[in-house]
Rosetta silent file (secondary structure, phi, psi, omega in degrees, C-alpha in Angstrom):
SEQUENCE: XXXXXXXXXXXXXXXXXXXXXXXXXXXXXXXXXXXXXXXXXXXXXXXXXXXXXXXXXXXXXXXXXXXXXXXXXXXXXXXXXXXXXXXXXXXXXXXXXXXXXXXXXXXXXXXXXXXXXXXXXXXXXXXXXXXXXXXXXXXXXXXXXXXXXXXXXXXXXXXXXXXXXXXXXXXXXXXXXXXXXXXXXXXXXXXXXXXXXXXXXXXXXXXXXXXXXXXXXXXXXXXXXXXXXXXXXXXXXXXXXXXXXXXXXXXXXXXXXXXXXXXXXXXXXXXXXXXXXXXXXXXXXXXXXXXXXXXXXXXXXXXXXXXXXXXXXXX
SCORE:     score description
SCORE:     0.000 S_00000001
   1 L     0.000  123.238  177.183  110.419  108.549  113.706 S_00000001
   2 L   -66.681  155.205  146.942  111.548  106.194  116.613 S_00000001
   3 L   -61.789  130.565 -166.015  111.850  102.570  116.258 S_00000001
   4 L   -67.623  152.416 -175.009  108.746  101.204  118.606 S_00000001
   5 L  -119.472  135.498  171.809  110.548   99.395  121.648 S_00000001
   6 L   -54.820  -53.047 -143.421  109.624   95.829  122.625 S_00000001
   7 H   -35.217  -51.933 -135.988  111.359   95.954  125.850 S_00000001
   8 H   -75.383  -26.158 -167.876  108.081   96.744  128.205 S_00000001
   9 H   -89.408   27.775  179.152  106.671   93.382  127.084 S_00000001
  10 H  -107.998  -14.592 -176.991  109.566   90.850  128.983 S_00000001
  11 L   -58.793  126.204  174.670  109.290   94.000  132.024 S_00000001
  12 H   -65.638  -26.623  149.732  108.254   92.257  134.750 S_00000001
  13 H   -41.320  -70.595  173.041  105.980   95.199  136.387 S_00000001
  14 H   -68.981  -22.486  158.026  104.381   95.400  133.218 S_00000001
  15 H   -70.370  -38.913 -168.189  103.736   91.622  132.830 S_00000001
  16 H   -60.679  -55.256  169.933  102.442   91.770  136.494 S_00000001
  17 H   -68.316  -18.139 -148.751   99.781   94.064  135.629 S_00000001
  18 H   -96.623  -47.842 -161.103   98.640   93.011  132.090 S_00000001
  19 H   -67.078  -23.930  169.213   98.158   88.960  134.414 S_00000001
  20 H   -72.940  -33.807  174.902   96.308   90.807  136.844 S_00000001
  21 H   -74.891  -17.559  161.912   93.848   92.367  134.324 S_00000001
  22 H   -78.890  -21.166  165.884   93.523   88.815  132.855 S_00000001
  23 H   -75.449  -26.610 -165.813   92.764   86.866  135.922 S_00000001
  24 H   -71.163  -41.352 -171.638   90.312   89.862  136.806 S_00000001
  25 H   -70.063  -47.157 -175.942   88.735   89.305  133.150 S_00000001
  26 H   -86.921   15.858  117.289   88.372   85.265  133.484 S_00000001
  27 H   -28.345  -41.844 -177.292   87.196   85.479  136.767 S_00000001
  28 H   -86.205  -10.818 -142.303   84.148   87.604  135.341 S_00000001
  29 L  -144.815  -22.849  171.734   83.964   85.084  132.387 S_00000001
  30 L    49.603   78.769 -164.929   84.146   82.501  135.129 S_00000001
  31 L  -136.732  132.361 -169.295   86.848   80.838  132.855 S_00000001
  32 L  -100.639  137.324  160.914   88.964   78.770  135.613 S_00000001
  33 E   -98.591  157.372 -154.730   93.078   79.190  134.034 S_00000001
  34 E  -124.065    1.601 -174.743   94.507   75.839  134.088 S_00000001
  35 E   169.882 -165.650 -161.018   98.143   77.147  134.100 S_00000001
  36 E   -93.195 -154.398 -154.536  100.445   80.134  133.784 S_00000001
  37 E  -122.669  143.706  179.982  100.282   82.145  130.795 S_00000001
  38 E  -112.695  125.425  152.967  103.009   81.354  127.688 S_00000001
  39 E   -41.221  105.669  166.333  104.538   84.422  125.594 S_00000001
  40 E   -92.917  -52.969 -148.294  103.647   83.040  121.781 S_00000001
  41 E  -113.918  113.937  157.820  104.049   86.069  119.833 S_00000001
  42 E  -151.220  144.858 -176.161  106.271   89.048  120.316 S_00000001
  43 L  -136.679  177.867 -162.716  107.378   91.801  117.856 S_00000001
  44 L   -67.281  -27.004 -159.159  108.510   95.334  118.140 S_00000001
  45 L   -87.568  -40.323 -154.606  104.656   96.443  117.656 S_00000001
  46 E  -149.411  167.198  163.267  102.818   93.704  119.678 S_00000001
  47 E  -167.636  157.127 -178.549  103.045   90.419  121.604 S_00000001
  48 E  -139.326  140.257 -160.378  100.310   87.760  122.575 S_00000001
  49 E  -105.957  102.947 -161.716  100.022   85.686  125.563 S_00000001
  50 E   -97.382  101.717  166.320   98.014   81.943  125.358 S_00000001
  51 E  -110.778  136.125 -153.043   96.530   81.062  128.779 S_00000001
  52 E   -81.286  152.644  164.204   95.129   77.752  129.028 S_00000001
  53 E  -146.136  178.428 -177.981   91.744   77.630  130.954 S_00000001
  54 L   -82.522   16.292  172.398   89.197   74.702  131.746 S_00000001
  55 L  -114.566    7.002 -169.147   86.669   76.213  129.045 S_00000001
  56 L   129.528 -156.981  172.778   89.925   76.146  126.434 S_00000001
  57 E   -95.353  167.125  176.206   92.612   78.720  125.500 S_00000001
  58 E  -128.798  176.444  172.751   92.053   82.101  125.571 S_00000001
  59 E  -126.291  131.443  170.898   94.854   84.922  124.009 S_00000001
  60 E  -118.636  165.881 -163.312   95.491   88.047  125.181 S_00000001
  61 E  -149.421  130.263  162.561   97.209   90.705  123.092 S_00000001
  62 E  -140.535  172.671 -165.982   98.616   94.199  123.403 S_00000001
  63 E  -120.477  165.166 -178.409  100.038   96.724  121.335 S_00000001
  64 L  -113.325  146.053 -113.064  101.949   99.757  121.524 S_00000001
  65 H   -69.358  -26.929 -170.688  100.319  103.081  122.211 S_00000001
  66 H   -69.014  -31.144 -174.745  100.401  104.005  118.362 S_00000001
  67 H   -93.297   25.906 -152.435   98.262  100.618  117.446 S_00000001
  68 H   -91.988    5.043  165.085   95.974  100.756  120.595 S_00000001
  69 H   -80.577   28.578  146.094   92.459  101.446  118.076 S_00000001
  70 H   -90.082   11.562 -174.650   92.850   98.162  117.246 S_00000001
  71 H   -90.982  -56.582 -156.704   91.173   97.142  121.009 S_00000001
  72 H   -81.792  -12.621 -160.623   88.089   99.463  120.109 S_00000001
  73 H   -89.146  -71.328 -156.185   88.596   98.627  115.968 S_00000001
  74 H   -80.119  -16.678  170.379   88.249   95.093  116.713 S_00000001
  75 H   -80.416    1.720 -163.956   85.502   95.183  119.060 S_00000001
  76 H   -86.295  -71.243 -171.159   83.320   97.399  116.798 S_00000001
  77 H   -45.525  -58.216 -174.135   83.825   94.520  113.887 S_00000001
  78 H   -50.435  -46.346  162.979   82.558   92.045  116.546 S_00000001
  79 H   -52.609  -32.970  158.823   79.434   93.777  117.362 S_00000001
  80 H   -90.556  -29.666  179.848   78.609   94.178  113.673 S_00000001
  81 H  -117.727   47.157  153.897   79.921   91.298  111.870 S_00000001
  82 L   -24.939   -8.139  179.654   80.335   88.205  114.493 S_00000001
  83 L  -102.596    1.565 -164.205   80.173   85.787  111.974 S_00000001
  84 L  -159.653  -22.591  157.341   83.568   86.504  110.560 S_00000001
  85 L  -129.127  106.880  160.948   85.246   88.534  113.919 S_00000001
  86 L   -19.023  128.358  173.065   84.867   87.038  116.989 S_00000001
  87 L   -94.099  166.734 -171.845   83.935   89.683  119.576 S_00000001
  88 L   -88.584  158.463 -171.951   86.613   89.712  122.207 S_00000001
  89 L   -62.347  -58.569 -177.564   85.776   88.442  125.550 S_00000001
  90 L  -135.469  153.387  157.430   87.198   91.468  127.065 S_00000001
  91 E  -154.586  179.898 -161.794   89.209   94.761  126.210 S_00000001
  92 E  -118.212  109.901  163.438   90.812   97.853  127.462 S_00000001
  93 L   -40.003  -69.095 -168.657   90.603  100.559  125.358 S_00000001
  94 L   -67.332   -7.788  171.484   93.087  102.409  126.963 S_00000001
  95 L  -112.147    2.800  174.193   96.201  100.123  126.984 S_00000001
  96 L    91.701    0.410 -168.995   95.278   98.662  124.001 S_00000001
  97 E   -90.337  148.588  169.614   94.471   94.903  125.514 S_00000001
  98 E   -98.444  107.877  162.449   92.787   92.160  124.072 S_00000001
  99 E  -104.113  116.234 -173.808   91.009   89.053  125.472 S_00000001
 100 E  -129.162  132.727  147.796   90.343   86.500  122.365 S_00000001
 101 L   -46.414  172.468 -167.429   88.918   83.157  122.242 S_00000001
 102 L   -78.388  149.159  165.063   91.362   80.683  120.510 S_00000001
 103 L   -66.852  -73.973  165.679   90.698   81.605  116.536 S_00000001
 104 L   133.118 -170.258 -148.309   91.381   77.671  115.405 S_00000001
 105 E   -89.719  113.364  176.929   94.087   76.910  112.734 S_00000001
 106 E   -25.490  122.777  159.602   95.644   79.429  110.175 S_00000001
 107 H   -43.022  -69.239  129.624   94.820   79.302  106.785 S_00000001
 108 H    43.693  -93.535 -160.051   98.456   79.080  106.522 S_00000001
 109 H   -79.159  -20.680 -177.810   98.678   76.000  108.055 S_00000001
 110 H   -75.301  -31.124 -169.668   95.648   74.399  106.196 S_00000001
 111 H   -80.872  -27.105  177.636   96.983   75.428  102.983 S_00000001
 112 H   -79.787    9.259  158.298  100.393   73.486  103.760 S_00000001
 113 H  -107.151  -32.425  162.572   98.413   70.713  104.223 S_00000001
 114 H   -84.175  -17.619  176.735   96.168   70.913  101.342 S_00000001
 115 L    45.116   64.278  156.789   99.178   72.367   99.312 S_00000001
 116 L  -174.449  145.304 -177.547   95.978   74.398   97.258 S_00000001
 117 L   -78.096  -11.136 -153.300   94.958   77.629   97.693 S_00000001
 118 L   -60.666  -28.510 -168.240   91.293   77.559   96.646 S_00000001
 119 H   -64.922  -10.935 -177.966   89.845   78.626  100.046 S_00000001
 120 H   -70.231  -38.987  174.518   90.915   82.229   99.514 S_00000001
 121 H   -34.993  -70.430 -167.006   87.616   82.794   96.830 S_00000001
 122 H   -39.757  -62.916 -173.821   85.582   81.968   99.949 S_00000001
 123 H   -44.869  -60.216 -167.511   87.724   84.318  102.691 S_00000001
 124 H   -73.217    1.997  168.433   87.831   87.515   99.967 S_00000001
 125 H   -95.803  -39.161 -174.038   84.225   87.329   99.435 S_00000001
 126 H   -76.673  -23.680 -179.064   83.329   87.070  102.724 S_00000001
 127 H   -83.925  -10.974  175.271   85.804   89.758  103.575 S_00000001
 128 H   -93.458   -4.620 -146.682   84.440   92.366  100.956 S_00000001
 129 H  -101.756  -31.639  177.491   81.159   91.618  102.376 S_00000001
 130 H   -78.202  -62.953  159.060   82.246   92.890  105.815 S_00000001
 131 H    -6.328  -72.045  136.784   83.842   96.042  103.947 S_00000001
 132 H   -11.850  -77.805  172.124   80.649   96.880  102.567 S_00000001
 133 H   -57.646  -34.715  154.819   78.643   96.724  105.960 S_00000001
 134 H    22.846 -100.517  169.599   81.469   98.804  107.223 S_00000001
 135 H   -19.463  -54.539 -167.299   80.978  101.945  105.365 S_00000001
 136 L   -85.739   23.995  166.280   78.307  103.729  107.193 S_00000001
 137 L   -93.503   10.035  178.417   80.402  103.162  110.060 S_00000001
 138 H   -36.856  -87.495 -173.316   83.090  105.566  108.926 S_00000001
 139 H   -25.234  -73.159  179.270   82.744  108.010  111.565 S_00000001
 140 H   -50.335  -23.749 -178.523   83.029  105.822  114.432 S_00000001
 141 H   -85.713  -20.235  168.111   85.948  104.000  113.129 S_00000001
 142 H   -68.403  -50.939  155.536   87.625  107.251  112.321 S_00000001
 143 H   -83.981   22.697  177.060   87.024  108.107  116.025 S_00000001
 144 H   -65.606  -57.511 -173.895   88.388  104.792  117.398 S_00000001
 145 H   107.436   47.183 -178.715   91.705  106.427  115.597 S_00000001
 146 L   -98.519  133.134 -161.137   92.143  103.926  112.864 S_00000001
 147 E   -65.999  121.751  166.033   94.396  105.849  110.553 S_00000001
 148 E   -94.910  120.281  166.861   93.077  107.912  107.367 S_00000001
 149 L  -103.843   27.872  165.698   94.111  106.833  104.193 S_00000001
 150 L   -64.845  160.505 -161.101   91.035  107.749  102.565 S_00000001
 151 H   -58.737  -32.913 -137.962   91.796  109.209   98.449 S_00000001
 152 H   -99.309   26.362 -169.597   91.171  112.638   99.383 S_00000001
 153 H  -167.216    7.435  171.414   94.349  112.298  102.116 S_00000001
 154 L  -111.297   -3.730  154.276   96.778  109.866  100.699 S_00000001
 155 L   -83.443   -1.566  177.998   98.685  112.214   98.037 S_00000001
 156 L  -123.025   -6.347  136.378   99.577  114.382  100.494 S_00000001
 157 L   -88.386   16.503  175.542  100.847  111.815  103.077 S_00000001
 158 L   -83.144  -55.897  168.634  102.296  110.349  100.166 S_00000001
 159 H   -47.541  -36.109  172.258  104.047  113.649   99.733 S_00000001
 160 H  -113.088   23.576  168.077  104.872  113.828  102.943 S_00000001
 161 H   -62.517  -47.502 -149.820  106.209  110.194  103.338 S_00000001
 162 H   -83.235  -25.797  172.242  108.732  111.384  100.719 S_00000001
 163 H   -53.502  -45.593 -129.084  110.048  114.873  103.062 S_00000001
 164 H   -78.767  -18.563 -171.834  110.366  112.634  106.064 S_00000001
 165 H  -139.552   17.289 -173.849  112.739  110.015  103.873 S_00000001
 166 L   -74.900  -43.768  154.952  113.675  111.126  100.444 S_00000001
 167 L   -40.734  -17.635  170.521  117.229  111.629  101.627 S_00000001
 168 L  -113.789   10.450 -178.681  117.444  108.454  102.259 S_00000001
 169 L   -92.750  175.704  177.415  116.220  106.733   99.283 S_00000001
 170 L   -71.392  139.222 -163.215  118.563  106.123   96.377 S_00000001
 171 L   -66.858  -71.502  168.775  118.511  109.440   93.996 S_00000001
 172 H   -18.187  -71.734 -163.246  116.804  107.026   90.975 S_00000001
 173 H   -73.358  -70.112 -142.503  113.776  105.693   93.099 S_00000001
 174 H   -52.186  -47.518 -163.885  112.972  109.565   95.194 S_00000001
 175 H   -80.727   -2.839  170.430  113.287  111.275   91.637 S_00000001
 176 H  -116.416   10.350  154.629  110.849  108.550   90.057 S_00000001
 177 H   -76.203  -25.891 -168.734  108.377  108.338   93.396 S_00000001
 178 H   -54.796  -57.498 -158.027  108.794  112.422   92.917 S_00000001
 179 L   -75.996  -16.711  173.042  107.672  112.025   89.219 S_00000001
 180 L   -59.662  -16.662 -168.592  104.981  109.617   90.111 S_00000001
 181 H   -70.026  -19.334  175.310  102.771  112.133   92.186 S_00000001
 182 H  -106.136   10.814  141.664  100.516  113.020   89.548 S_00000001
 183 H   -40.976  -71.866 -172.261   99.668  109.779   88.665 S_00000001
 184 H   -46.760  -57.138  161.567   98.889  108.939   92.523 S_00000001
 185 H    -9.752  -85.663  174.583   96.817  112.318   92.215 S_00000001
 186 H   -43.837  -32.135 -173.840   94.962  110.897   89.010 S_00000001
 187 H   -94.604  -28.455  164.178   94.475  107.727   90.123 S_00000001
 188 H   -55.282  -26.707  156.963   92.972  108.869   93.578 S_00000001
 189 H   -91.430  -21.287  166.884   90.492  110.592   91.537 S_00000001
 190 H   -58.373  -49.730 -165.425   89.677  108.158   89.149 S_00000001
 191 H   -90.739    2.516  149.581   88.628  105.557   91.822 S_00000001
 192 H   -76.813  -41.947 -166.331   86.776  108.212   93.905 S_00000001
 193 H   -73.604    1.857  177.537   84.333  109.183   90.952 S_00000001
 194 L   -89.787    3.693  173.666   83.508  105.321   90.736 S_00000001
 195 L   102.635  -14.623 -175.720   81.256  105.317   93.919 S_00000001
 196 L   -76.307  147.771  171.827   82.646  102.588   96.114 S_00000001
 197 L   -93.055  133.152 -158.496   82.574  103.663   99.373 S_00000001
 198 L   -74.219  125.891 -151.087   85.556  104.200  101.439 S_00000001
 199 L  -130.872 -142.876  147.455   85.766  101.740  104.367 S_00000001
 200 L   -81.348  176.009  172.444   87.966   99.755  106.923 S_00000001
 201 L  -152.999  136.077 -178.602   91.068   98.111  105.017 S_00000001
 202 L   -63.510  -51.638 -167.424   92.903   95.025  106.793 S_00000001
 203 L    66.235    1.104  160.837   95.811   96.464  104.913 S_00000001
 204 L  -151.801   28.110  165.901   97.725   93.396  105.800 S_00000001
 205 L   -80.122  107.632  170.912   95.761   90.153  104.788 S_00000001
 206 L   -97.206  166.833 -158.385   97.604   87.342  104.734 S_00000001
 207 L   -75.262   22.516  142.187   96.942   83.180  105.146 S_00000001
 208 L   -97.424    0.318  171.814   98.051   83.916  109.210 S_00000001
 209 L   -99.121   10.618 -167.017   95.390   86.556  109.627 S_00000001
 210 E  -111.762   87.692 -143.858   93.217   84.066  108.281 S_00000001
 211 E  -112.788  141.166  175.958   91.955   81.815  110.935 S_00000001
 212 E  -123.685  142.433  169.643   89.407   78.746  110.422 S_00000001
 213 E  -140.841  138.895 -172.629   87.018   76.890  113.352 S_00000001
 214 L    19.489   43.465 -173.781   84.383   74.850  112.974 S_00000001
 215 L   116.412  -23.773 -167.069   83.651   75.640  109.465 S_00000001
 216 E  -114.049  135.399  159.599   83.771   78.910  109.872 S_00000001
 217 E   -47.497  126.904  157.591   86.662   82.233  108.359 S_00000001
 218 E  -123.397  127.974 -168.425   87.940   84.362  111.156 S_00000001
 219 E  -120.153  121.817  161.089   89.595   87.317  109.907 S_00000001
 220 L  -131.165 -147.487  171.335   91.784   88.789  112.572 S_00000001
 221 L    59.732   46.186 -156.087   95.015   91.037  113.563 S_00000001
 222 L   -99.592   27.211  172.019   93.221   94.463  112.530 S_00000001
 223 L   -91.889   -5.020 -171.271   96.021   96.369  114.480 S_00000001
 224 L   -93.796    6.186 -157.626   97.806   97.391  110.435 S_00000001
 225 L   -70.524 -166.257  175.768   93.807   98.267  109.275 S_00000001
 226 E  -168.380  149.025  163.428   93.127  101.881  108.128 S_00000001
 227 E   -61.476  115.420 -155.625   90.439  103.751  106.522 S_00000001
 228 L  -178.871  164.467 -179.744   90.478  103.547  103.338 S_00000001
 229 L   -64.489  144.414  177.087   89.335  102.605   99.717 S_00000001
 230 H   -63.925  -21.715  172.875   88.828   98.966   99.955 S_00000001
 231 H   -64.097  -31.275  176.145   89.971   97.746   96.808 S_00000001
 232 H   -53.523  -30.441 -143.610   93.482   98.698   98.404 S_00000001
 233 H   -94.150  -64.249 -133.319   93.518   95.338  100.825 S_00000001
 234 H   -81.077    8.656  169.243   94.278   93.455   97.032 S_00000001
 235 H   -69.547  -63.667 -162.972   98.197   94.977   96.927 S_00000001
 236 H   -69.297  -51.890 -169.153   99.252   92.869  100.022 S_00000001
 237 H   -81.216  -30.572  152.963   97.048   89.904   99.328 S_00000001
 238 H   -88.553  -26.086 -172.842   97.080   88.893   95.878 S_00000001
 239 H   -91.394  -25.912 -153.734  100.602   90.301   95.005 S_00000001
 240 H  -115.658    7.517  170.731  102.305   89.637   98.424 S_00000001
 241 H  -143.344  -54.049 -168.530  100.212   85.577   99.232 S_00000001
 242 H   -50.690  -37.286 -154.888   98.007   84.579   96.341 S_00000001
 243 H   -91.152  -10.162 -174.502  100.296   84.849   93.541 S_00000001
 244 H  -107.512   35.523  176.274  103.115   82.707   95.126 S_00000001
 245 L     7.290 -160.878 -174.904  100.388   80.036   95.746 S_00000001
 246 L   -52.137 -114.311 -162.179  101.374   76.533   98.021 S_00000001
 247 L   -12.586   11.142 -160.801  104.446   76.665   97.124 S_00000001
 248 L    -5.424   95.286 -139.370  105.569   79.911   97.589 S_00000001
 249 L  -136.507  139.392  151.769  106.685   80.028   93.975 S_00000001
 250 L   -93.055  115.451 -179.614  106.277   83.702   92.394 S_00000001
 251 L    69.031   40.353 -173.524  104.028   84.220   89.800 S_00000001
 252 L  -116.910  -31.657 -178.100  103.066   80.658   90.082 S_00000001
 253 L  -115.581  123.625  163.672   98.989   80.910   90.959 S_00000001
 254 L   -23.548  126.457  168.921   96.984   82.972   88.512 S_00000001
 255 L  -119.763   16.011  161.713   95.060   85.518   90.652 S_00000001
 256 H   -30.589  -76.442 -179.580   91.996   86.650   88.459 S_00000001
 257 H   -56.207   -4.388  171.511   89.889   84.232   89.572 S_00000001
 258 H  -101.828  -46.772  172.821   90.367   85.381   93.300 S_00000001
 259 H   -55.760  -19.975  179.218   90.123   89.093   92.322 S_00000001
 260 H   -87.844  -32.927  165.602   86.899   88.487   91.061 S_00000001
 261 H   -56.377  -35.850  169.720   85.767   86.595   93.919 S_00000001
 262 H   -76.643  -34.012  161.049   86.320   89.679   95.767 S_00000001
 263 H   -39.971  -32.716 -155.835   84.701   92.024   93.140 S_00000001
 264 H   -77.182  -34.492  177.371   82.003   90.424   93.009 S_00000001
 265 H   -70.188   19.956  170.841   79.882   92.060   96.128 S_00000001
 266 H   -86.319  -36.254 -133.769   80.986   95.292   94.944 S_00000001
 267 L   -90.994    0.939 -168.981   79.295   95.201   91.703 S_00000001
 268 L   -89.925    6.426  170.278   76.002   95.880   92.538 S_00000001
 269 L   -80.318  -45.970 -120.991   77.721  100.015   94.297 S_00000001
 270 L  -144.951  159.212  156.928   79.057  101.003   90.943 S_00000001
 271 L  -107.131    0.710  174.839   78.475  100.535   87.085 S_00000001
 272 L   -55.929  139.988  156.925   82.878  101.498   86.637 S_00000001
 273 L   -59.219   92.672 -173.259   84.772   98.604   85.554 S_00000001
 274 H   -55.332  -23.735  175.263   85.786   97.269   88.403 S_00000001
 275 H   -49.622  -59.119  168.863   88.550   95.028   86.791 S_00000001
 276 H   -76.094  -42.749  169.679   90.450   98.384   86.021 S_00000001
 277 H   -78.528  -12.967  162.446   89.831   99.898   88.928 S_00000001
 278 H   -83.412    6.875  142.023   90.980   97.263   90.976 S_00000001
 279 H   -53.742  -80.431  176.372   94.051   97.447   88.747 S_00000001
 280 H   -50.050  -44.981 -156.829   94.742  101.111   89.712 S_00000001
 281 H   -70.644  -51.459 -148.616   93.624  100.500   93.574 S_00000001
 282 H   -72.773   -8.495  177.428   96.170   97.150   93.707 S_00000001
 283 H   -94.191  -25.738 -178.947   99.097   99.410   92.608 S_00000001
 284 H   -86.449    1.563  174.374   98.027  102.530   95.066 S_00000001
 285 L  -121.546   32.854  141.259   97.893  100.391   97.622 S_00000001
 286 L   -73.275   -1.882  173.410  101.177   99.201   97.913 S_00000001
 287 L  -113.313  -44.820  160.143  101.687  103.253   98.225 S_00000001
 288 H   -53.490  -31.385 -177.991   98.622  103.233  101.284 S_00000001
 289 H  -105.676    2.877  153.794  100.565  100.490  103.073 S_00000001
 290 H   -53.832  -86.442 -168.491  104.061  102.619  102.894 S_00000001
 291 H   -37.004  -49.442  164.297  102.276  105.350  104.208 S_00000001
 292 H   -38.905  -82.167 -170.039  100.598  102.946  106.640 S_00000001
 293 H   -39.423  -33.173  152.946  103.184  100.678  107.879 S_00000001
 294 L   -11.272  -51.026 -147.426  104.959  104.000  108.494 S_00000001
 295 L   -82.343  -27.552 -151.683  103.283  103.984  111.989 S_00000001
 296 L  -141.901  -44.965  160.796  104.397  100.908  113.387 S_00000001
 297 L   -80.773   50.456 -158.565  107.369   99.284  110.948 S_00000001
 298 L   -64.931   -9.527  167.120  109.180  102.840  110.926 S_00000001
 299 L   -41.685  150.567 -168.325  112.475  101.555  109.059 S_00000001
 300 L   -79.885  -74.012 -175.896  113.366  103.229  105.724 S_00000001
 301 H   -27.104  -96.421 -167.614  114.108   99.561  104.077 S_00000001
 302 H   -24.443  -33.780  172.128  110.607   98.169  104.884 S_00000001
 303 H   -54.171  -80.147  148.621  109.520  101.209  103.464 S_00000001
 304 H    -9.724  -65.041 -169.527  111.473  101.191  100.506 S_00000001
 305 H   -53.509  -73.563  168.843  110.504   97.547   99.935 S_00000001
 306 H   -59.799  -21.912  160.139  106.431   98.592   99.477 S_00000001
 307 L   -98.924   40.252 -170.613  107.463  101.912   97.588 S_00000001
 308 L  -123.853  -80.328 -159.157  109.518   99.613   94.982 S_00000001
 309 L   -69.941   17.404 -163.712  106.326   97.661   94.513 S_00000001
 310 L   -97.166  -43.099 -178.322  104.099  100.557   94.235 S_00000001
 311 L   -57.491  -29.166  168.660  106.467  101.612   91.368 S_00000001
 312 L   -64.114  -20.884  168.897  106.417   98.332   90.086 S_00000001
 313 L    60.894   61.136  176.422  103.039   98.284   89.277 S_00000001
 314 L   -76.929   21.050  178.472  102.749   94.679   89.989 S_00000001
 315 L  -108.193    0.000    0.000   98.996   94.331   89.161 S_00000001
C-alpha cells in the first residue's frame, strides 16, 4: 500500500484552483475575505487553510482521494444533527473540499486551562446520541463510501490486514494476532446478538476533534469515521485521551464514570450488559482502527502500535 503523498498541497496549480473554488464559494455566501488564505494544518492525509473574512474565519479542508466521503459524511451529519456538526458552508464532493465556519476552541485547549477533564461526560453523551440517530441512515452513509467495519466484515479484514503485513510483524505478535482470530470471531458475535445498532464511528475522538462555541460541543474531523459498531469509538477515546487525564499521566483518570456517560443513551436498545460489552467492543476496536487507519496512515509501525493494544486488552 503506498504512502499517501502530501506534495499536491504546497503545488502551486493545485493551490490556485482549490483559492479559486473558495473565493467562488464566499462570494455566494457574500462573505467579503479580509486577507490571503494561511496553510494551518498539513499532514500526509489532509491540510486546512484559515481565510479571514469580514463575517469571521472560515476553514477550508481537503483530503486525499481515499478520505474524500468525509465532504458528503460530514455534510449528511449537518443536515441531521446541526446541533453538534456544523453544516459546512460549502463542499465538493468530488475533490473532497470543505468550507467550515471557525469551530471555536479545542477541548484540548480548554482542558489545559481547566487542567480537569470533566467536560468529556457531556461530549460522549451527546456523541452517542448522534450515533443513535445515525443508524437508520446506514445505507446512505455506506454509499457516501465511509468504510465498512461493521461485525459481520471485520474478521475477515482483520484476516486480511494480517496477509498484507504478517511478514513484517515480529514472529511473537503475527503468531499471537494469528491465535487471536477466534476470539475476534466470538466477540463479533457476541456484541451483534446484543441489538445495538451498527452506526457511524468517529474512530478517532480525541480533545482536538472536540471543538466548543458559545456553549455549545462541535464534534468534527470525520475524515478517520467508518461504519461500524459504536461502542468501538471507546478504544481511542478512553484508552488513548481519558485515561491519561490533564496531565497526560497514564492510568491517572479513572474512566468508568465517562464510559457510563456514554452508555447511558444506549440502554434503553438492549437489555445485554452493556458494561461487558463495552469491555469486549473497547478491545475490538483498537483491532477496527488497525484495519481502519490502514487507509490513510499505511505504515506497518502505526499499525503495529493499535494491533499491540488490541492484544493488550487495555479495557
Amino acid at each position: 500500500m503506498p504512502v499517501p503523498e502530501a506534495s499536491v498541497w504546497t503545488d502551486s496549480a493545485w493551490r490556485a484552483t482549490a483559492d479559486r473554488w473558495v473565493d467562488d464559494q464566499l462570494a455566494r455566501l457574500e462573505l467579503e475575505p479580509t486577507g490571503e488564505g494561511e496553510r494551518i494544518h498539513d499532514r500526509p492525509w489532509s491540510t486546512v487553510i484559515r481565510v479571514p473574512t469580514r463575517g469571521g474565519a472560515v476553514f477550508f479542508k481537503a483530503v486525499i482521494p481515499v478520505l474524500r466521503h468525509e465532504a458528503g459524511l460530514t455534510e449528511l451529519l449537518g443536515r441531521r444533527r446541526p446541533d453538534c456538526v456544523p453544516p459546512p458552508l460549502a463542499v465538493n464532493r468530488d475533490e473532497g473540499w470543505l468550507l467550515l465556519e471557525d469551530g471555536g476552541q479545542t477541548l484540548r485547549s480548554i482542558v489545559e486551562a481547566d487542567r480537569g477533564i470533566g467536560r468529556w461526560r457531556d461530549v460522549l453523551a451527546l456523541y452517542a446520541s448522534l450515533q443513535i440517530d445515525l443508524a437508520p441512515d446506514l445505507p446512505e452513509l455506506l454509499e457516501l463510501g465511509v468504510p465498512d467495519l461493521r461485525l459481520a466484515e471485520l474478521p475477515a479484514r482483520f484476516e486480511a490486514l494480517l496477509a498484507a503485513i504478517g511478514d513484517r510483524l515480529p514472529d511473537n505478535e503475527r503468531r499471537r494476532l494469528e491465535a487471536s482470530l477466534p476470539w475476534a470471531n466470538a466477540a463479533c458475535e457476541e456484541l451483534a446478538s446484543a441489538g445495538i445498532p451498527e452506526t457511524i464511528q468517529h474512530d478517532d475522538l480525541h480533545d482536538a476533534q472536540v471543538f466548543v462555541r458559545d456553549g455549545c460541543y462541535r464534534l468534527l474531523d470525520w475524515g478517520d469515521a467508518c461504519v461500524s459498531h459504536p461502542f468501538f469509538t471507546l478504544a481511542v477515546t478512553l484508552d488513548g485521551v481519558i485515561q491519561w487525564g490533564a496531565d497526560d499521566v497514564e492510568a491517572s483518570e479513572p474512566t468508568e464514570v465517562y464510559r457510563d456517560a456514554y452508555l447511558a443513551p444506549f440502554r434503553s436498545l438492549s437489555a445485554a450488559d452493556l458494561v461487558d460489552l463495552s469491555a469486549t467492543a473497547r478491545k475490538l476496536g483498537w483491532l477496527c482502527r488497525a484495519v481502519n487507519s490502514r487507509l490513510s496512515q499505511p505504515s506497518v509501525e502505526s499499525t503495529r502500535l493499535r494491533l499491540r493494544m488490541y492484544l493488550d486488552g487495555r479495557a
